[in-house]
C-alpha positions as CSV (number, residue, x, y, z in Angstrom):
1,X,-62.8,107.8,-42.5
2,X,-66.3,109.4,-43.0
3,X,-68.5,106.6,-44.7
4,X,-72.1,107.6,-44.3
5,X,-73.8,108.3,-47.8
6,X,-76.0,111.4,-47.3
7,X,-77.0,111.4,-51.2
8,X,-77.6,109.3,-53.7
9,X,-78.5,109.3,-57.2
10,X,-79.4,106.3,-59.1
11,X,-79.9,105.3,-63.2
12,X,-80.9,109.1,-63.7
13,X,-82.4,109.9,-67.1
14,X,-84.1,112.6,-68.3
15,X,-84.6,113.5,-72.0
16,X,-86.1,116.6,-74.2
17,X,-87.6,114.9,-77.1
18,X,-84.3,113.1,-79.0
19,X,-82.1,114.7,-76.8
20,X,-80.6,112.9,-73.7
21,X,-79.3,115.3,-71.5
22,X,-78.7,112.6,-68.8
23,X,-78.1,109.0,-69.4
24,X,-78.5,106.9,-66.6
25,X,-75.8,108.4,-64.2
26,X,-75.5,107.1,-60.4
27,X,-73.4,109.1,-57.6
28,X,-73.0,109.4,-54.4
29,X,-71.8,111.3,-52.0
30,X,-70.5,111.0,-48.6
31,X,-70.8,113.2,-45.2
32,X,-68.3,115.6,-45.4
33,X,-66.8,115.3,-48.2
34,X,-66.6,117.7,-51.5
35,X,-67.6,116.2,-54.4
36,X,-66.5,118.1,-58.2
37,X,-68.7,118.0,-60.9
38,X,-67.3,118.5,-64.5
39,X,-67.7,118.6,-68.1
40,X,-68.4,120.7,-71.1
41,X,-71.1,122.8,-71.6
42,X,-73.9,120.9,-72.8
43,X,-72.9,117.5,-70.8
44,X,-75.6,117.4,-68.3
45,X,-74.3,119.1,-65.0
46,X,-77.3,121.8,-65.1
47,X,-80.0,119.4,-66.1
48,X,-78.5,117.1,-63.4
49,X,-78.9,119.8,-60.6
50,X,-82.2,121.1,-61.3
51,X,-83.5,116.9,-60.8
52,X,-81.9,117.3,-57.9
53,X,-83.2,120.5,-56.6
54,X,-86.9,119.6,-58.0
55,X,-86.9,121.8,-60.9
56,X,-87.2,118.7,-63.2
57,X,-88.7,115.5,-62.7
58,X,-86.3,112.4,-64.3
59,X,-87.9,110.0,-66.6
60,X,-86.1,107.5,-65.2
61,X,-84.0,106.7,-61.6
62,X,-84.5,107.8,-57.9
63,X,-83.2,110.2,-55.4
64,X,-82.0,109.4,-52.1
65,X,-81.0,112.0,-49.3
66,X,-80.0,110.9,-45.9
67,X,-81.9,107.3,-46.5
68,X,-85.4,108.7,-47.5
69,X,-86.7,109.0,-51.1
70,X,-86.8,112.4,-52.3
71,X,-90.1,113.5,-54.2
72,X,-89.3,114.1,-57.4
73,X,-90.5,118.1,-59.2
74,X,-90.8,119.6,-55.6
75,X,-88.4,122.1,-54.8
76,X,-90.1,122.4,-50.8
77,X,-89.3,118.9,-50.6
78,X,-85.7,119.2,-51.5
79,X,-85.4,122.6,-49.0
80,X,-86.7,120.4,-46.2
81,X,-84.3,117.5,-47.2
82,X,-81.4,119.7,-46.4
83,X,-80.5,120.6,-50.2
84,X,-79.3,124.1,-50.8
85,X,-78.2,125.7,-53.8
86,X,-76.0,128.7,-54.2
87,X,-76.1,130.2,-58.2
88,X,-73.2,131.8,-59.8
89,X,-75.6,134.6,-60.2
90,X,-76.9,136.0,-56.8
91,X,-80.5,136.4,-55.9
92,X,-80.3,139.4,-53.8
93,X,-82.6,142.5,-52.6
94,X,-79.8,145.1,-52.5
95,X,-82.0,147.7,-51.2
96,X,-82.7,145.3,-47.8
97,X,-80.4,144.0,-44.9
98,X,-78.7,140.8,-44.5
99,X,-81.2,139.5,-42.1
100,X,-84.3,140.6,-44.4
101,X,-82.9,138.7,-47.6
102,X,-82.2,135.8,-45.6
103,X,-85.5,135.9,-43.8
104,X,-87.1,136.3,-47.4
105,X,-89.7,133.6,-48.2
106,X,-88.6,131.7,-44.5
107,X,-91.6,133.0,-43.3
108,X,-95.5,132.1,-43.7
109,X,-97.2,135.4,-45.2
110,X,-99.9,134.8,-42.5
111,X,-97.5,134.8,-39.5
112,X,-98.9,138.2,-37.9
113,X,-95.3,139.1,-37.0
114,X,-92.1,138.5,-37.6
115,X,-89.5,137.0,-35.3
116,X,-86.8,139.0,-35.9
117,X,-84.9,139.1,-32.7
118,X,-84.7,135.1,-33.0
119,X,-83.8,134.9,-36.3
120,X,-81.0,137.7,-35.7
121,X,-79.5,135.2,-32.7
122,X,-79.8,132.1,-35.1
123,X,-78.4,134.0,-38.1
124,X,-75.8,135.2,-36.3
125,X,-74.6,131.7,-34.4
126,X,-74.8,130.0,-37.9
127,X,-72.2,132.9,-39.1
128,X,-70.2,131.9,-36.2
129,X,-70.1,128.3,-36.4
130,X,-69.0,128.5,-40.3
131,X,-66.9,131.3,-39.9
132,X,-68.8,133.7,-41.7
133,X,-68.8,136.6,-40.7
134,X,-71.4,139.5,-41.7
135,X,-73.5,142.4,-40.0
136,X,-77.3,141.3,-39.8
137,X,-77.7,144.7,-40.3
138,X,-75.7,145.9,-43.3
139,X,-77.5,146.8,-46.5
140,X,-76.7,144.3,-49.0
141,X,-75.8,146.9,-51.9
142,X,-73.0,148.4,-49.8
143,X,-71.1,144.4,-49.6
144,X,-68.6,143.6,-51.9
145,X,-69.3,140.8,-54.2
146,X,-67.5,138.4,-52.1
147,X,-69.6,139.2,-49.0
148,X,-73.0,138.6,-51.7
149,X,-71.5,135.4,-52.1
150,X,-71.4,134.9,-47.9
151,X,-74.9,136.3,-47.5
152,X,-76.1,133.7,-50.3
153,X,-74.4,131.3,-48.2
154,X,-75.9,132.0,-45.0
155,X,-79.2,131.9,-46.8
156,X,-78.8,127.8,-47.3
157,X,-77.3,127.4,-44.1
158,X,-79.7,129.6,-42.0
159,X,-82.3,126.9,-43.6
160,X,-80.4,123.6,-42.7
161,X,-78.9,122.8,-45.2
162,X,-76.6,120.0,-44.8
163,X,-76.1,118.8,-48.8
164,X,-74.4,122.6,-50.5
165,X,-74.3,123.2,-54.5
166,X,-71.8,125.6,-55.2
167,X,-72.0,126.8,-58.9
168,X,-68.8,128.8,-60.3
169,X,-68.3,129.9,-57.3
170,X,-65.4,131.7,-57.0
171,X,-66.4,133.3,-61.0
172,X,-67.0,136.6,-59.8
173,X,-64.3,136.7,-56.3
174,X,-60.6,138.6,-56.4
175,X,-58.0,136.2,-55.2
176,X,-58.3,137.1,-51.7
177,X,-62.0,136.3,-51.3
178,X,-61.2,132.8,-53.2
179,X,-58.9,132.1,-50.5
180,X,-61.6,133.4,-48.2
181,X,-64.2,131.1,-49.9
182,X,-61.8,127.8,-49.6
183,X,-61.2,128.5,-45.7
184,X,-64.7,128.8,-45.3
185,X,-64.8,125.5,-47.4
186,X,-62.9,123.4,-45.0
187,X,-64.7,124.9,-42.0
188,X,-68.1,123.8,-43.3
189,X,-66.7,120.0,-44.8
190,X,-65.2,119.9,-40.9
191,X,-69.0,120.6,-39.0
192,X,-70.2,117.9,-41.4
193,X,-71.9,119.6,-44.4
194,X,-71.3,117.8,-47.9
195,X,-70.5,120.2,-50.6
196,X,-71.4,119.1,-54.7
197,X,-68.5,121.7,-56.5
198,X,-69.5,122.9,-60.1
199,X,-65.9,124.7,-61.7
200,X,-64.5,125.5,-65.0
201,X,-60.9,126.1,-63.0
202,X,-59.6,122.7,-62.7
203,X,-56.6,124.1,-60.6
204,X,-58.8,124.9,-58.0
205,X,-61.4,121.9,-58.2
206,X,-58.2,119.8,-57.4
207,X,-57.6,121.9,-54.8
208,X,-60.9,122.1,-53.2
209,X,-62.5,118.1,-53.7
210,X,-62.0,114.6,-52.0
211,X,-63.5,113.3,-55.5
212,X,-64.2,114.3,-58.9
213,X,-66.8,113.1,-61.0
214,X,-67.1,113.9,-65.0
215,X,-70.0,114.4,-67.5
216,X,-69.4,114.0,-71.2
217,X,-73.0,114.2,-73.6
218,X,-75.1,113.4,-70.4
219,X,-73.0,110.3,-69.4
220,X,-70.9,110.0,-66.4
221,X,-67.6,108.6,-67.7
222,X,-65.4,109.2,-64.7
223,X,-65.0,109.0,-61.6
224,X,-61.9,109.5,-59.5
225,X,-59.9,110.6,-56.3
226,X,-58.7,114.2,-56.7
227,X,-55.4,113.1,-55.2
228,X,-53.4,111.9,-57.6
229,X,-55.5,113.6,-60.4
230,X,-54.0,115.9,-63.2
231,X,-55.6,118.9,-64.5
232,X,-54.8,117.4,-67.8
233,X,-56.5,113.8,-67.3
234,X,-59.7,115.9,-66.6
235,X,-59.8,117.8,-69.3
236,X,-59.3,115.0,-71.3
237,X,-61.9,113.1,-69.7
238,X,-64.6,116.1,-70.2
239,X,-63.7,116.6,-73.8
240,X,-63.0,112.9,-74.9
241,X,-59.3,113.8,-76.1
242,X,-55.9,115.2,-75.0
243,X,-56.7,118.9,-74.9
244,X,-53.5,121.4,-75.5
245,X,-53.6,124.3,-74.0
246,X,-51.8,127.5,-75.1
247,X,-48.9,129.2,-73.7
248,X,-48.1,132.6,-74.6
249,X,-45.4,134.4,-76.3
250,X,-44.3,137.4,-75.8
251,X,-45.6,140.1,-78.2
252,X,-43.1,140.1,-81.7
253,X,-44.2,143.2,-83.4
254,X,-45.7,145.9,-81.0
255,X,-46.4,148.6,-83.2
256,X,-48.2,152.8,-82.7
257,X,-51.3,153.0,-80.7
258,X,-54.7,152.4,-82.4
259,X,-56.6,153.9,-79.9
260,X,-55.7,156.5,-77.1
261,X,-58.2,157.3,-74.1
262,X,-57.2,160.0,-71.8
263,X,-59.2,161.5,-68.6
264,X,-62.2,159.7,-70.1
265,X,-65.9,159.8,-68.4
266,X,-69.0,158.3,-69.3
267,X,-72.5,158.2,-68.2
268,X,-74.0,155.1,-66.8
269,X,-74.5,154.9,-62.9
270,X,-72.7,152.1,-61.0
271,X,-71.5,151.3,-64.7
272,X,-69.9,154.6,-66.1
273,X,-65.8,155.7,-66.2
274,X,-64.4,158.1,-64.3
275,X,-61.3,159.9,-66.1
276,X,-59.6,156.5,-67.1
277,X,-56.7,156.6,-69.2
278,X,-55.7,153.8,-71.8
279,X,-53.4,153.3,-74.7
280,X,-54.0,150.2,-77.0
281,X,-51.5,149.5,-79.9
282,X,-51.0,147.2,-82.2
283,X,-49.4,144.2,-81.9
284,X,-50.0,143.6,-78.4
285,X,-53.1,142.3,-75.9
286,X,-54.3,144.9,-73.3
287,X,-56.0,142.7,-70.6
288,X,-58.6,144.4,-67.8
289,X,-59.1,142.2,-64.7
290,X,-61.6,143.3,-62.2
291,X,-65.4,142.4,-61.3
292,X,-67.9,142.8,-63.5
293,X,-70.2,145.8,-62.7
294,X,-67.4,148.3,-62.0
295,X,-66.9,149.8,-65.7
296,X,-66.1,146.9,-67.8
297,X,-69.4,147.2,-69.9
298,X,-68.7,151.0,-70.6
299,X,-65.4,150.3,-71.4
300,X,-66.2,148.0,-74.2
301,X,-69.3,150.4,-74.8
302,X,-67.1,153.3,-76.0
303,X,-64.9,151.4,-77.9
304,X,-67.8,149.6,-80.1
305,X,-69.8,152.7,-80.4
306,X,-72.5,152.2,-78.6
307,X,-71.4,154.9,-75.4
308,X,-70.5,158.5,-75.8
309,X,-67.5,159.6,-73.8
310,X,-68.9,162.7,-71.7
311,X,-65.6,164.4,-70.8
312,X,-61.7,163.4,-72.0
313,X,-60.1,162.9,-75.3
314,X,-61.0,159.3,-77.1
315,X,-59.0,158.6,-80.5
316,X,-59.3,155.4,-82.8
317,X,-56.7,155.6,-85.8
318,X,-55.8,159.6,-84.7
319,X,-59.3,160.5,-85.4
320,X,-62.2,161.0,-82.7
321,X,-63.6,157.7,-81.6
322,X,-67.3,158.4,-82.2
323,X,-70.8,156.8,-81.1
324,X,-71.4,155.2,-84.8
325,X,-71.4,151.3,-84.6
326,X,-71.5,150.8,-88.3
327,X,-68.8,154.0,-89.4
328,X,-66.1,151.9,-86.2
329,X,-67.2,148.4,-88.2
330,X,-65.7,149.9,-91.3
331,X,-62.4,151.2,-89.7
332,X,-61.5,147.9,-88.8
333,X,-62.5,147.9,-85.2
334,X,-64.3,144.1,-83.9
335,X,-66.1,143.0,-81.2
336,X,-66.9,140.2,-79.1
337,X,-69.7,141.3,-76.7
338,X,-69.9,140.0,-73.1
339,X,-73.5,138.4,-74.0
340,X,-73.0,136.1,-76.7
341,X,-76.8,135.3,-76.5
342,X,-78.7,138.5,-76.0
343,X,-76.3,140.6,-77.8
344,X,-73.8,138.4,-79.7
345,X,-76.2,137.0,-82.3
346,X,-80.0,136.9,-83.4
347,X,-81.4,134.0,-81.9
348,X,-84.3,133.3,-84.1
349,X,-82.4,134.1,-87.4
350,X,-80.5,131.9,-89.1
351,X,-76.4,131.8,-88.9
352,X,-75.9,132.8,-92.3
353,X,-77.7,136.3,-91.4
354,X,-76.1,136.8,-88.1
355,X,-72.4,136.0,-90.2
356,X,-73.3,139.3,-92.3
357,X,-75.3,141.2,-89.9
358,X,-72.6,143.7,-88.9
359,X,-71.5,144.3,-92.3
360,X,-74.6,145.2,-94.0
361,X,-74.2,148.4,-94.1
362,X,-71.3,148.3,-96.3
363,X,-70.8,147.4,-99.9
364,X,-70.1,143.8,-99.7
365,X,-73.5,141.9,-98.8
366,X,-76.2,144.9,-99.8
367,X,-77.1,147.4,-102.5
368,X,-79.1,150.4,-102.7
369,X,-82.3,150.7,-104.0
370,X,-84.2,153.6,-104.7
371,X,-84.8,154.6,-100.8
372,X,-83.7,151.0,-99.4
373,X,-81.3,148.5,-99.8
374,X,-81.5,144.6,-100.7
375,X,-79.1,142.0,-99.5
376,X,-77.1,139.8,-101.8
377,X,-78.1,136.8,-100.6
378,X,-75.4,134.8,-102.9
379,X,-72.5,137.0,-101.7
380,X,-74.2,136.8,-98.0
381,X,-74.1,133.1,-97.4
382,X,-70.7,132.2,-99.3
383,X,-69.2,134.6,-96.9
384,X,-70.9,132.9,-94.1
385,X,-70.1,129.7,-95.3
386,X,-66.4,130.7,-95.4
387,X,-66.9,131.6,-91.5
388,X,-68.3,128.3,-91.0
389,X,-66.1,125.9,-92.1
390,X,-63.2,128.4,-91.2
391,X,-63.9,128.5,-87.5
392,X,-65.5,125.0,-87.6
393,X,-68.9,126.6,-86.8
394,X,-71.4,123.0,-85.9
395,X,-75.0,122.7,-85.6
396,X,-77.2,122.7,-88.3
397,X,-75.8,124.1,-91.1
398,X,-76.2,128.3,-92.4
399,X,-79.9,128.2,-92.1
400,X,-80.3,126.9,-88.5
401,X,-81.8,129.5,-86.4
402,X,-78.7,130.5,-84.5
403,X,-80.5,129.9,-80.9
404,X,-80.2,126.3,-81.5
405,X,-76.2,126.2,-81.6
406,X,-74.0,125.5,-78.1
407,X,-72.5,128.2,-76.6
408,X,-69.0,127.4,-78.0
409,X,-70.6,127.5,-81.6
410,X,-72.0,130.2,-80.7
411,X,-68.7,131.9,-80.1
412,X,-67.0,130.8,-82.9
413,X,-69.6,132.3,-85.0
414,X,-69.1,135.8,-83.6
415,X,-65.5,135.5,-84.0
416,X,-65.5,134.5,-87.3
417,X,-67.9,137.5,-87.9
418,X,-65.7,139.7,-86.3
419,X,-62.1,138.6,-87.5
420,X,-63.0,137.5,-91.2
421,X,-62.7,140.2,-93.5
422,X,-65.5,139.6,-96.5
423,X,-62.8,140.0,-98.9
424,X,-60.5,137.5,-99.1
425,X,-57.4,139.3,-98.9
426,X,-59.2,142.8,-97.2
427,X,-57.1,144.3,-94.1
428,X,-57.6,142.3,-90.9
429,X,-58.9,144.1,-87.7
430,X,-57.1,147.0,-86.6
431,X,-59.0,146.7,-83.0
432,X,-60.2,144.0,-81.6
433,X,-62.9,144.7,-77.9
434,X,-62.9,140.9,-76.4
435,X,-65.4,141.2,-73.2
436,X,-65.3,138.1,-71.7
437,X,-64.7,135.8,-74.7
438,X,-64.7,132.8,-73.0
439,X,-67.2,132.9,-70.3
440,X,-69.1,129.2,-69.7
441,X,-67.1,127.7,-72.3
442,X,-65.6,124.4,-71.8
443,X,-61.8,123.7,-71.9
444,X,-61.9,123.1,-76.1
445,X,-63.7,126.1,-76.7
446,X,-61.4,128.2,-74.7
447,X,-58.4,127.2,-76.3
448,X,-59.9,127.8,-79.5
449,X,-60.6,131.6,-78.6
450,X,-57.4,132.0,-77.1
451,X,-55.3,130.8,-80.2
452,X,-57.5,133.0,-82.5
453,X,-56.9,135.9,-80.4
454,X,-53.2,135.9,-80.0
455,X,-53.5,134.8,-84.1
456,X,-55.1,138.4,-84.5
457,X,-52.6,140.0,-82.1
458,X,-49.4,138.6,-84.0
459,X,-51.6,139.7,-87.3
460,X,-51.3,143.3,-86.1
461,X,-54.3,143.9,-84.3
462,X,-54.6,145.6,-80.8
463,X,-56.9,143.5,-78.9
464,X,-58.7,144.3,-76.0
465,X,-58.8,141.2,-73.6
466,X,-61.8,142.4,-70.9
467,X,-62.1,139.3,-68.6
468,X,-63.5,138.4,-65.2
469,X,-60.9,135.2,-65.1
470,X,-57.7,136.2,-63.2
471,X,-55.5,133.3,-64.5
472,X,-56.6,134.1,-68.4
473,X,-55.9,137.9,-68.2
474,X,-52.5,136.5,-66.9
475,X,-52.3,134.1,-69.3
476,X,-52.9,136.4,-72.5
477,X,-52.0,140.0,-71.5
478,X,-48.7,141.5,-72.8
479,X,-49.9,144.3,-69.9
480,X,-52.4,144.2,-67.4
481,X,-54.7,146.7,-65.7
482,X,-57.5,146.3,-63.3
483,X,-61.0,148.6,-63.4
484,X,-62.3,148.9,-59.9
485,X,-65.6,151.6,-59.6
486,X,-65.1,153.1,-63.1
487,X,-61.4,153.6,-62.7
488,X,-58.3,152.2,-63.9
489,X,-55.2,151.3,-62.6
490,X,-51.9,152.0,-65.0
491,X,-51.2,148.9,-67.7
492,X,-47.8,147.2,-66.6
493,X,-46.4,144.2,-68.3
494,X,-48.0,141.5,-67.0
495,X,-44.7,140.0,-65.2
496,X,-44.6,143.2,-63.1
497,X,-47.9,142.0,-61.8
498,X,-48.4,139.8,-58.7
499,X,-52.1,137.8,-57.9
500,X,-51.7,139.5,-54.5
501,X,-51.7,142.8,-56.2
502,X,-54.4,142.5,-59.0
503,X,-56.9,141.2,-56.1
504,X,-55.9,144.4,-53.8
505,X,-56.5,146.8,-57.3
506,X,-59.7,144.2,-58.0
507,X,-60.9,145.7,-54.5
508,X,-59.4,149.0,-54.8
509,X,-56.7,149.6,-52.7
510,X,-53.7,150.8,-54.4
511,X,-51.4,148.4,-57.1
């Protein structure tokens, strides 16, 4: 049994005015083993790395790596400890090699040359002792996502690191390169390296860890052998109560189609369609799996208004699906956008505006006068107070500045701005455009969406489901297809699909 404790962290604290983000938690971990950290958004895990990684300094507890102190607020210090970090997001030159991105910032700007040759030998004994394999001399924007995630790997390792943060790491990978990542995994744990896991998936964080530790409002309130371990006693731990989660009925009612797409192109680059072809009716969720950046965003795009189709025939309701955000509003079409915060709301107003603000160009919440128009504030806020309390919207009350709610707030405004119809008995959404609904929300939150979206299905509605998460495309899709570089396999009913065969079409080789 491995026993050495490489890490340790002990009484961290570390508020923001009132707020304690972490409240005296102590963990260890040992050499070699995988260590899960979980817990809702909001309960400390992201403070709790950037102590560790010297981006913040605690106000209270100490650091211990291999036996030494660890400086606190120096990110240098925690490089040369052996601490390395791989984000969710990559940080990646696309338009340079392998070996330049991972020589990036290795090297003192005075050094009069670089030492390529050696670092080429090194870079490529560390790819063979972790099994990773990669050309040095590849361009990085010709990789596929999960070789991104390999190079970022190498990056840490080709530094020393011996303690690894993996954060989300398999959020953007097909199936395949999950497996990929978990091989890789065991090799690493098996040379000694100690891995801290940071996952939403509790299938695979059992799957993965020796131990799993759980934050809930900046406390760590368990802590416990993966063995033995149900998905459902951690999600009860990270929430605080029994979560249920939803299971899926067939769909009751499916009814004509609400919007057709055929031989569809857009503009856009990397991001644009190429001839897809896509029927959405009502009654029924439509679910695209795939990885972000091959078409999604145009996708949803078109179907809010905000994208012209350039070639093809797009209908909504029988009529031409045109570029007009407000004129789509009005015939019943709703979205969810992929960015809840840059897009989904107004940070700096407050909620009551941002529960009106795609409706005020219709009749209900402004009036014209002479060459403007004036809100009515009293019709504005008891509709968004009816959104509130209806979708349980907390933090702060309608004149908070929306920026200051939690991302699961957050969502369930938008929802509740998209699925509540300001009259109280006016039509419910004829199309709803979900793009990934339920990304970096906790376990609670994501049941929430999910119930309110099969609500609005059995309601009528023909939703749009447009999610990076393989199991909930699964889970919610009546049908199933997969966008790979701006093109789009057929929808078949999700039974007729295999995971084998949606990470093949996620990486575009035939369904």
């Amino acid at each position: 049994m491995v026993t050495e404790t490489v890490l340790r962290l002990a009484g961290i604290t570390k508020r923001f005015g009132p707020l304690v983000a972490n409240d005296h938690i102590s963990l260890t971990l040992a050499r070699g083993e995988v260590l899960a950290l979980l817990g809702e958004n909001g309960a400390g895990k992201s403070t709790l790395m950037s102590i560790l990684f010297g981006h913040y300094v605690a106000d209270e507890g100490h650091i211990e790596v291999f036996g030494q102190p660890l400086p606190p607020g120096q990110p240098r210090a925690a490089l040369a400890a052996g601490i390395g970090m791989v984000h969710q997001h990559f940080t990646l030159a696309d338009n340079l090699t392998v070996l330049e991105n991972v020589l990036l910032g290795s090297e003192p700007l005075w050094q009069p040359f670089s030492r390529r040759a050696a670092a080429r030998e090194r870079l490529l004994a560390v790819s063979r002792r972790f099994g990773l394999p990669i050309s040095p001399d590849a361009r990085v924007g010709t990789l596929s996502v999960g070789e991104r995630q390999r190079v970022e790997i190498l990056k840490a390792l080709y530094r020393g690191a011996r303690i690894l943060i993996l954060d989300e790491p398999t959020a953007v990978l097909t199936p395949q390169e999950s497996e990929a990542l978990f091989a890789t995994l065991a090799q690493m744990v098996a040379e000694g390296l100690s891995i801290l896991f940071i996952s939403h998936k509790l299938g695979e964080v059992l799957r993965v860890s020796h131990r799993v530790a759980v934050l809930r409002q900046g406390r760590l309130v368990a802590e416990a052998p993966a063995a033995g371990t149900t998905q459902g006693q951690l999600a009860q731990w990270m929430v605080g109560h029994a979560v249920e989660t939803t299971a899926r009925q067939p769909a009751r009612h499916v009814g004509d189609a609400v919007c057709v797409l055929e031989g569809v192109h857009t503009d856009g680059g990397r991001d644009a369609l190429h001839g897809i072809n896509l029927t959405l009716r009502a009654g029924e969720i439509t679910a695209i799996a795939g990885v972000s950046g091959n078409g999604q965003a145009a996708l949803a795009g078109l179907l809010c208004g905000v994208r012209s189709a350039t070639q093809g025939r797009a209908e909504l309701l029988g009529q031409p699906l045109r570029a007009q955000p407000s004129r789509l509003v009005a015939q019943g079409v709703a979205r969810i956008p992929e960015d809840r915060h840059a897009v989904g709301v107004v940070g700096d107003l407050p909620v009551w505006e941002n529960a009106v603000s795609e409706r005020l160009g219709g009749r209900w919440f402004a009036r014209a006068w002479f060459t403007g128009r004036w809100i009515k504030r009293r019709a504005a806020r008891r509709h968004a107070r009816h959104v509130v309390e209806t979708y349980d919207v907390r933090g702060g009350g309608l004149d908070a500045p929306a920026r200051a709610l939690s991302g699961g707030n957050m969502q369930k405004l938008i929802l509740g701005r998209a699925l509540l119809h300001p009259d109280a008995y006016g039509p419910a959404p004829r199309l709803i455009v979900a793009h990934q609904p339920t990304w970096g929300l906790d376990i609670g939150a994501v049941t929430f969406v999910h119930r309110q979206l099969l609500a609005a299905r059995d309601a009528g509605a023909a939703v749009l489901l447009i999610s990076d998460d393989l199991d909930e495309a699964m889970q919610l899709g009546d049908r199933v297809a997969v966008m790979h570089a701006g093109q789009l396999t057929g929808a078949l009913p999700a039974a007729q699909w295999t995971r084998e065969a949606i990470g093949l079409a996620m990486a575009g080789a035939a369904p």
